[in-house]
Backbone as ProteinMPNN parsed JSONL, in Angstrom:
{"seq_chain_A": "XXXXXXXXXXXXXXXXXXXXXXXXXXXXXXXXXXXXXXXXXXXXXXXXXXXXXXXXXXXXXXXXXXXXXX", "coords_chain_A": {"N_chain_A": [[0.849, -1.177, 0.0], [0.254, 2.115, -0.756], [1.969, 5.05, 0.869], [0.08, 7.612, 1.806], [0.884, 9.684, 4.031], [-0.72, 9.765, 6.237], [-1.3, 8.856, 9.813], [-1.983, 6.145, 10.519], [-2.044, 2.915, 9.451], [-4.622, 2.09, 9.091], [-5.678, 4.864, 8.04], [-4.037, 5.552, 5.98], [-5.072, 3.47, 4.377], [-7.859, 4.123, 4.087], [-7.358, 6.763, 2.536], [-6.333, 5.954, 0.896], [-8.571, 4.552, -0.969], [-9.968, 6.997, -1.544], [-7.939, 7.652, -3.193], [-8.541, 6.339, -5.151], [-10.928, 5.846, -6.147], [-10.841, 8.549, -6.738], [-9.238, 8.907, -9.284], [-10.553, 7.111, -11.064], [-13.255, 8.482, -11.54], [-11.829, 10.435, -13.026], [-10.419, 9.382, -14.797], [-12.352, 7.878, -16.112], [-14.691, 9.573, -16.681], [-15.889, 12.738, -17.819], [-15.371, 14.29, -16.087], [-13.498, 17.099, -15.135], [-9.994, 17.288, -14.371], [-10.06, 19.48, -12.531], [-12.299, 18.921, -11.532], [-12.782, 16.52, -10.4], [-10.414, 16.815, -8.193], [-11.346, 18.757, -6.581], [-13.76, 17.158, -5.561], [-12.047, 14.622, -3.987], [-10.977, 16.526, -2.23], [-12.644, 17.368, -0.587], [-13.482, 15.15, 0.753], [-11.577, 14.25, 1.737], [-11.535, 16.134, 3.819], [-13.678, 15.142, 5.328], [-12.988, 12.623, 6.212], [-10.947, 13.74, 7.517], [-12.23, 14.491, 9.711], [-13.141, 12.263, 11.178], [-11.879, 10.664, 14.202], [-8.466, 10.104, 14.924], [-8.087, 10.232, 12.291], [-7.756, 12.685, 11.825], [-5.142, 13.985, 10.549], [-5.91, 14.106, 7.824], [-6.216, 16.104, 6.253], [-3.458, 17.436, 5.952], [-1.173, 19.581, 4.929], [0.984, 17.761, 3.382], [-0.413, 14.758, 3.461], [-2.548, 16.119, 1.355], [-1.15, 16.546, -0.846], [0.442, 14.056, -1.599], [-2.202, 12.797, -2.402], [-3.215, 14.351, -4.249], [-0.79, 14.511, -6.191], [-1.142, 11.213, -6.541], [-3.407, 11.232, -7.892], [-3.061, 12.556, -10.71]], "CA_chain_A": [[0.0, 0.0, 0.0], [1.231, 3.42, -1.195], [2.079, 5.912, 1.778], [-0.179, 9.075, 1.896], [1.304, 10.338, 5.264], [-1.145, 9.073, 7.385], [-0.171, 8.136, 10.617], [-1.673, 4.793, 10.87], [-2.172, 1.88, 8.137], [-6.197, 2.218, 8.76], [-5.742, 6.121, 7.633], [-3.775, 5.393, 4.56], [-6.068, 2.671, 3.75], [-8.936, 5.067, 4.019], [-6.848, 8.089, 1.305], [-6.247, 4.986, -0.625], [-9.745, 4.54, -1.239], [-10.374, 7.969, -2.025], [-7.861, 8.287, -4.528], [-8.95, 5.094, -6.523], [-12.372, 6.842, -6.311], [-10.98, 9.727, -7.516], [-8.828, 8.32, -10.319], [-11.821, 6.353, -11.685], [-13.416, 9.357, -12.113], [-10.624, 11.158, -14.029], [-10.193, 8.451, -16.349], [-13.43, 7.525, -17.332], [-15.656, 9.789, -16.895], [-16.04, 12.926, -18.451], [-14.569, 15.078, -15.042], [-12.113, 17.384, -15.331], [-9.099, 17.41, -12.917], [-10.36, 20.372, -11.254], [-13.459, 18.974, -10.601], [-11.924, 15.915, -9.34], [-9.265, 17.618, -7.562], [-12.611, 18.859, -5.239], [-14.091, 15.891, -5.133], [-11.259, 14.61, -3.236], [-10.552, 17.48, -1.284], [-14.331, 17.209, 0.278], [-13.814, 13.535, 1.122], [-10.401, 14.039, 3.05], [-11.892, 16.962, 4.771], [-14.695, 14.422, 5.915], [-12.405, 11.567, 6.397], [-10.246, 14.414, 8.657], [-13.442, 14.89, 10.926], [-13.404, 11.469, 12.304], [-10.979, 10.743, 15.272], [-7.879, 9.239, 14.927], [-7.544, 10.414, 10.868], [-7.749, 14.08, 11.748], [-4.274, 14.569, 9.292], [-5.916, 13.719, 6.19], [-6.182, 17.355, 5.493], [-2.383, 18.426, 6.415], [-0.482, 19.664, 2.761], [1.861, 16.252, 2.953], [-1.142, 14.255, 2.472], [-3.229, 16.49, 0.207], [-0.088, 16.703, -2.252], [0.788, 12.981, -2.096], [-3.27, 12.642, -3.093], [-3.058, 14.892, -6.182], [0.146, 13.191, -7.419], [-1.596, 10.021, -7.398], [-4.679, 11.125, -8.879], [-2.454, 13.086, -11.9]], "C_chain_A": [[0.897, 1.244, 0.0], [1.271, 4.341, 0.352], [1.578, 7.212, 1.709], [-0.098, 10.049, 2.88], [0.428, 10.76, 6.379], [-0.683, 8.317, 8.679], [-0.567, 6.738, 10.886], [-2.412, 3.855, 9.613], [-3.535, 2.222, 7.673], [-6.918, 3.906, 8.085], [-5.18, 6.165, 6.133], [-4.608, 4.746, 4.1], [-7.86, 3.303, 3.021], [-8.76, 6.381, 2.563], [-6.819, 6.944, 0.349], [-7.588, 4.729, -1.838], [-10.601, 5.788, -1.602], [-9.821, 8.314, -3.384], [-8.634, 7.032, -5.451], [-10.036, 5.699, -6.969], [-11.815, 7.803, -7.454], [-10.288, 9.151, -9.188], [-9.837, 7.37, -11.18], [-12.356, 7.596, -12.208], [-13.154, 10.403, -12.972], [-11.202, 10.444, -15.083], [-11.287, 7.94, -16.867], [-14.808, 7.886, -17.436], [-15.407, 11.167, -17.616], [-15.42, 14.774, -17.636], [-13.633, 15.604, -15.562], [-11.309, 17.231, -14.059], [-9.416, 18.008, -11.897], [-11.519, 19.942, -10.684], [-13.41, 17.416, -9.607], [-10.974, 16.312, -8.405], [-10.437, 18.089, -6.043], [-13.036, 18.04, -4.758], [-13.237, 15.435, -3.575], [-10.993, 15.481, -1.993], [-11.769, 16.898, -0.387], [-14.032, 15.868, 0.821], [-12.387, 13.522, 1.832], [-10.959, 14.899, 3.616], [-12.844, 16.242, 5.692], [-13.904, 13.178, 6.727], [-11.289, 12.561, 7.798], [-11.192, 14.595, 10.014], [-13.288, 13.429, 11.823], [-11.952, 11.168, 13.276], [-10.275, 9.648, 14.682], [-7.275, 9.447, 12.861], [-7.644, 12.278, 10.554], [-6.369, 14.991, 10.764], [-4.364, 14.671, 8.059], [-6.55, 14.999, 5.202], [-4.848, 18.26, 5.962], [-2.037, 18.633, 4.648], [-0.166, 18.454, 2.661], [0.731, 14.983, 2.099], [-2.019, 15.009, 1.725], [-2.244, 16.33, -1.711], [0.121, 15.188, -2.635], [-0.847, 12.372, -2.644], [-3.383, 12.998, -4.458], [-2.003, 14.465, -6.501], [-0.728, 11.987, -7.554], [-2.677, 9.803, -8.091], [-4.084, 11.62, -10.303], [-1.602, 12.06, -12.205]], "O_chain_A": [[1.973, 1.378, 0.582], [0.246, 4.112, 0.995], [2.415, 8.102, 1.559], [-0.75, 11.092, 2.826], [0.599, 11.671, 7.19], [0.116, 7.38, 8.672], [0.271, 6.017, 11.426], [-3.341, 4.325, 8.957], [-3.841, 2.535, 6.523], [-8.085, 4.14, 7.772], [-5.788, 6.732, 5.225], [-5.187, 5.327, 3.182], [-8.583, 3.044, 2.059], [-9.669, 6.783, 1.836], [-7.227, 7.004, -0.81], [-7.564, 4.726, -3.069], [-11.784, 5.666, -1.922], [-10.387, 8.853, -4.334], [-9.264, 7.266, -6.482], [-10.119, 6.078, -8.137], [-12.153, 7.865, -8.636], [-11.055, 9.062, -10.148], [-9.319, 7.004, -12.235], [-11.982, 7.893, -13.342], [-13.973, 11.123, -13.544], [-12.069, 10.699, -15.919], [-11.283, 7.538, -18.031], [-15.762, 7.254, -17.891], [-14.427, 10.955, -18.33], [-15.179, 15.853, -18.177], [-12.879, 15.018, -16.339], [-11.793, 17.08, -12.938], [-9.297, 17.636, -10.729], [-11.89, 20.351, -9.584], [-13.858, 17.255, -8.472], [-11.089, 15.468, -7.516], [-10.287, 17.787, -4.859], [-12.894, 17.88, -3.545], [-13.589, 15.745, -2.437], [-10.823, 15.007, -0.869], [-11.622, 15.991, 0.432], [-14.865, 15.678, 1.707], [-12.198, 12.56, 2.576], [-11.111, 14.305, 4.683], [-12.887, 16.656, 6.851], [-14.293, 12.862, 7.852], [-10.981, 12.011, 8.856], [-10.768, 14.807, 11.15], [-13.315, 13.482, 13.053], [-10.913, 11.613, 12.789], [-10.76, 8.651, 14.146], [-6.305, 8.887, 12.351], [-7.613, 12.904, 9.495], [-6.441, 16.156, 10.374], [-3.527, 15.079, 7.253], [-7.068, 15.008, 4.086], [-4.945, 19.445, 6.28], [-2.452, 18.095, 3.622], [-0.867, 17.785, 1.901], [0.786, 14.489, 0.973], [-2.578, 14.123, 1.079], [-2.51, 16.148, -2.899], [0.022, 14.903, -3.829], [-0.737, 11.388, -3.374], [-3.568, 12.318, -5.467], [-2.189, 13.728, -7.47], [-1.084, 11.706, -8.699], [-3.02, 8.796, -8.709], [-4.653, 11.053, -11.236], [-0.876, 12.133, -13.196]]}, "name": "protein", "num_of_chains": 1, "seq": "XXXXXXXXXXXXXXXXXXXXXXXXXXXXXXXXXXXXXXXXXXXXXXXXXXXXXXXXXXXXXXXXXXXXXX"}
C-alpha cells in the first residue's frame, strides 16, 4: 500500500480509497481534474473529521493525493 502520510495503516487505507475513487473518475468519466481535484478534497476533509484520521487534510497528504490522482 502506497504511503499518503497518514499516521496509521487504517488512515492510509482510508486516502487509498479515495484516490482510486478519484482516479476512476478522471479516467473515465467525463470530469475534469479540477473537478476531481474537489471531489477529493471534500472527502479528506470528511475523512479528517473522524478521530484518529484528523491529518488527512495536512499539505503532505493532500499533495501525495493529487500526485496520485495526476
Amino acid at each position: 500500500m502506497r504511503d499518503y502520510g497518514m499516521f496509521t495503516k487504517q488512515g492510509n487505507a482510508a486516502v487509498a480509497k479515495i484516490v482510486d475513487e478519484a482516479r476512476a473518475l478522471y479516467e473515465v468519466s467525463e470530469y475534469g481534474l479540477e473537478t476531481v481535484w474537489n471531489w477529493a478534497v471534500n472527502e479528506l476533509e470528511a475523512l479528517g473529521n473522524l478521530k484518529g484520521c484528523e491529518e488527512a487534510t495536512d499539505t503532505a497528504v493532500r499533495e501525495a493525493v493529487y500526485n496520485a490522482i495526476i
